[in-house]
N, C-alpha and C positions, 0 to 999 in steps of 0.2 A: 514571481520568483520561480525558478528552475528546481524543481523537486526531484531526484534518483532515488529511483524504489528498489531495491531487493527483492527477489522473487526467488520463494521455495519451494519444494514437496511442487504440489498440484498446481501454482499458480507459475511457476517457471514451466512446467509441462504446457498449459492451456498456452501461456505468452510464445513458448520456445526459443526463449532467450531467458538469461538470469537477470535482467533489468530491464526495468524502462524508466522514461523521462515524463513527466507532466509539469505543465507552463501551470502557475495558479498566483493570485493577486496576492498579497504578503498585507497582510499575518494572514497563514491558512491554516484551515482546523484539521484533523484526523479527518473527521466525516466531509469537509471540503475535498480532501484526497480520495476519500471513497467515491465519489461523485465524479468526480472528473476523471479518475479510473475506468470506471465503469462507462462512461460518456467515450471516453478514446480508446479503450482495450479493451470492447465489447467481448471478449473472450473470457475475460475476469469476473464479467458483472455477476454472476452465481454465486461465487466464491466467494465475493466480497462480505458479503453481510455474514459469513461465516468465519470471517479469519482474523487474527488477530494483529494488528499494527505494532512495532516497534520503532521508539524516537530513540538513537543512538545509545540501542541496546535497551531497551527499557519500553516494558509493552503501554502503551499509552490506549486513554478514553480519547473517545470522539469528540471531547469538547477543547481535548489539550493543542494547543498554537503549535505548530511545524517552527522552529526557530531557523533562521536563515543557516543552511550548509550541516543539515541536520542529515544522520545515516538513516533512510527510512527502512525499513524492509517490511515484508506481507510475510503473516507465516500461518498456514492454511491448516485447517485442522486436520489433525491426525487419527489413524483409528490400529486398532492392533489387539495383539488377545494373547 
């Protein structure tokens, strides 16, 4: 299945674009998407392990199922004072 990720803050920076696309075999997990992110937008792989996933609006675990035509987005941590 055809996955569209959202990219914010620092991970749309690293991409330079506000999206990308990853191809992944259906049912695919959070941590499936981390993997293959990082396998095709080597620019992201840092960031990944630190950022949090959201399945259509709603931050999801590594173990939760991508449901087909799901809104994904990456939202990279923030720091501030």
């Amino acid at each position: 299945m055809k996955i569209a990720v959202k990219l914010f803050a620092a991970a749309k920076q690293r991409a330079g674009r506000d999206a990308v696309e990853v191809e992944l075999p259906s049912p695919a997990t959070v941590a499936a998407l981390r993997m293959a992110l990082a396998a095709q937008h080597p620019n992201l792989a840092s960031l990944l392990p630190h950022a949090r996933l959201a399945i259509n609006s709603d931050y999801a675990a590594d173990h939760a199922v991508i449901p087909a035509a799901a809104e994904i987005a990456i939202i990279p941590p923030v720091s501030g004072g």
